[in-house]
GUDO-219491 format. One record per residue (C-alpha): x, y, z; residue number from 1; residue in one letter. Coordinates in steps of 0.1 Angstrom, whole numbers. Example, Ala and Ser with C-alpha at 12.3 -4.5 7.8 and 13.67 -1.06 7.14 Angstrom:
{east = 123&north = -45&up = 78&seq = 1&type = A}
{east = 137&north = -11&up = 71&seq = 2&type = S}
***
This chain:
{east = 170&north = 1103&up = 475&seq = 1&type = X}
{east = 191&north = 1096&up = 445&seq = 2&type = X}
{east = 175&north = 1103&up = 411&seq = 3&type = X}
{east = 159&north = 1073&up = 388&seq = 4&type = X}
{east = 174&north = 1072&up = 354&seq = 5&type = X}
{east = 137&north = 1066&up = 344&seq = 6&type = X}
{east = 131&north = 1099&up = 360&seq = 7&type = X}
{east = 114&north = 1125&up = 333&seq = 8&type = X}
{east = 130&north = 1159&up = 329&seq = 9&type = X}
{east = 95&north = 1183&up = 337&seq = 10&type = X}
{east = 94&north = 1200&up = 305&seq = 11&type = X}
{east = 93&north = 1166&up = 286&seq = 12&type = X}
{east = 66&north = 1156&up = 312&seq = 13&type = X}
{east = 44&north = 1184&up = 297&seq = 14&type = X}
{east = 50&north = 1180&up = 259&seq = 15&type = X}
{east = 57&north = 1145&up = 250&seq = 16&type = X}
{east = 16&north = 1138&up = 248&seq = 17&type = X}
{east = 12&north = 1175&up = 229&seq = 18&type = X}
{east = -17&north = 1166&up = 209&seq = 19&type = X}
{east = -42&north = 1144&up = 237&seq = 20&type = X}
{east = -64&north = 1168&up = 259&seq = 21&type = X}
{east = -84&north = 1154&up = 289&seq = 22&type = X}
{east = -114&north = 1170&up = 304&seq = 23&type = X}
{east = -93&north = 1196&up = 317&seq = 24&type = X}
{east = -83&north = 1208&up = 285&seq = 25&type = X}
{east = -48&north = 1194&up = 297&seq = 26&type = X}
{east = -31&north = 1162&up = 285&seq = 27&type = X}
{east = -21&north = 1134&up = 304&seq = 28&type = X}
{east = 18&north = 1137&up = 315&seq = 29&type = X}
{east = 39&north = 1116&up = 311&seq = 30&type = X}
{east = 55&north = 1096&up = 345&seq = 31&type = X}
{east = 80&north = 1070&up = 333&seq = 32&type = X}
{east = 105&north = 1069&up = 304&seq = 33&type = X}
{east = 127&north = 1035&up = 297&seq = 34&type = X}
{east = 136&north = 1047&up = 263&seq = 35&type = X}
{east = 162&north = 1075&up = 276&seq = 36&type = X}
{east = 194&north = 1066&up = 253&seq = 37&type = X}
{east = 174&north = 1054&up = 226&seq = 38&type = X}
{east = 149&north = 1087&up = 221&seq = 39&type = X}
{east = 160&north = 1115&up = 233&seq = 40&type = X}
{east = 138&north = 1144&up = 237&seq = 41&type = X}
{east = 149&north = 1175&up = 220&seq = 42&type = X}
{east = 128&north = 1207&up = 235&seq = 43&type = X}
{east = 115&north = 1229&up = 208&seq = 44&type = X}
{east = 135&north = 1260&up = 202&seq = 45&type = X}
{east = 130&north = 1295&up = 186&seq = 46&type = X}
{east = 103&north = 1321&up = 187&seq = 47&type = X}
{east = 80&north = 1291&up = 160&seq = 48&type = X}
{east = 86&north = 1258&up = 177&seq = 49&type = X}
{east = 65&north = 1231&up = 172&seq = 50&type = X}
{east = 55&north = 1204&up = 192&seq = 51&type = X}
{east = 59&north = 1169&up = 179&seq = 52&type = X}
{east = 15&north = 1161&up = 182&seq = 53&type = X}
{east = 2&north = 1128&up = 197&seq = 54&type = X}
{east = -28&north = 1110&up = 180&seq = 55&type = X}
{east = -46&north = 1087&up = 201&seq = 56&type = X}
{east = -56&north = 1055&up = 181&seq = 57&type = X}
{east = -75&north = 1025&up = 190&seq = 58&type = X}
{east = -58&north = 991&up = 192&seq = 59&type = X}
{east = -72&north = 966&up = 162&seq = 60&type = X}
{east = -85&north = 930&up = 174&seq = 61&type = X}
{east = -58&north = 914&up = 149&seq = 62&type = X}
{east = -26&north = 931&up = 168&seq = 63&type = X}
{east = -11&north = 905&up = 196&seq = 64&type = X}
{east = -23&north = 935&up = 221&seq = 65&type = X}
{east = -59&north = 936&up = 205&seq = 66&type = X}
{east = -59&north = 893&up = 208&seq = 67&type = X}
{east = -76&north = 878&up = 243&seq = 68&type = X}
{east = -82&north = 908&up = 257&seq = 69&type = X}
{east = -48&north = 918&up = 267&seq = 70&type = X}
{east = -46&north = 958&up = 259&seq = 71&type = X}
{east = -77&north = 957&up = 284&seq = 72&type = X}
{east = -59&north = 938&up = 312&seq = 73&type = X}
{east = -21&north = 959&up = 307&seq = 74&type = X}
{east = -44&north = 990&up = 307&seq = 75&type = X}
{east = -59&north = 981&up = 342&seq = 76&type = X}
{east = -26&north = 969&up = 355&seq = 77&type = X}
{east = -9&north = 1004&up = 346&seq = 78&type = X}
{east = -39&north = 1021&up = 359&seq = 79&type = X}
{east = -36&north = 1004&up = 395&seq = 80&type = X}
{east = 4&north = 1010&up = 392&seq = 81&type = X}
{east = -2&north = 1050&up = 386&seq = 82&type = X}
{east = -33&north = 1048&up = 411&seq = 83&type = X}
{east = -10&north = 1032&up = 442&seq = 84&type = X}
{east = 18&north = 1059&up = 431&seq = 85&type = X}
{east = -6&north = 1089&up = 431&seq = 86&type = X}
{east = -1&north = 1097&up = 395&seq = 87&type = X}
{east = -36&north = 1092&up = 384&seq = 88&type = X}
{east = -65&north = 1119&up = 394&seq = 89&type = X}
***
């Protein structure tokens, strides 16, 4: 099977949501990237790298995602997309 340019290099699967922990202790991981030329990840390097940390935020009922319920109804469609891929626990 040929590669997806999507496709997320593992160590940038691990890190990009440094910050967010589950009820693990681990955060979620990221699956899909569309954003490849644009962003590029850049590991962290030497013996005191730091992660770039995550913040998890709530989305206000005056933002266009906040208006007629629409964050809840993209966050249920992903859900059932990661869900039928095996990607969610």
């Amino acid at each position: 099977m040929e590669p997806s340019p999507y496709d997320v290099p593992k160590l940038e699967a691990y890190l990009y949501y440094a910050g967010l922990s589950g009820p693990s202790g681990r955060g979620p991981k990221l699956v899909y990237r569309t954003t490849r030329e644009k962003e590029k990840f850049v590991p962290p390097t030497g013996p005191e790298a730091y992660r770039r940390l995550m913040k998890l935020r709530t989305v206000p009922e005056n933002h266009k995602l906040g208006e007629d319920n629409l964050w809840d109804y993209i966050r249920a469609e992903v859900r059932g997309v990661l869900d039928a891929q095996h990607f969610v626990d």
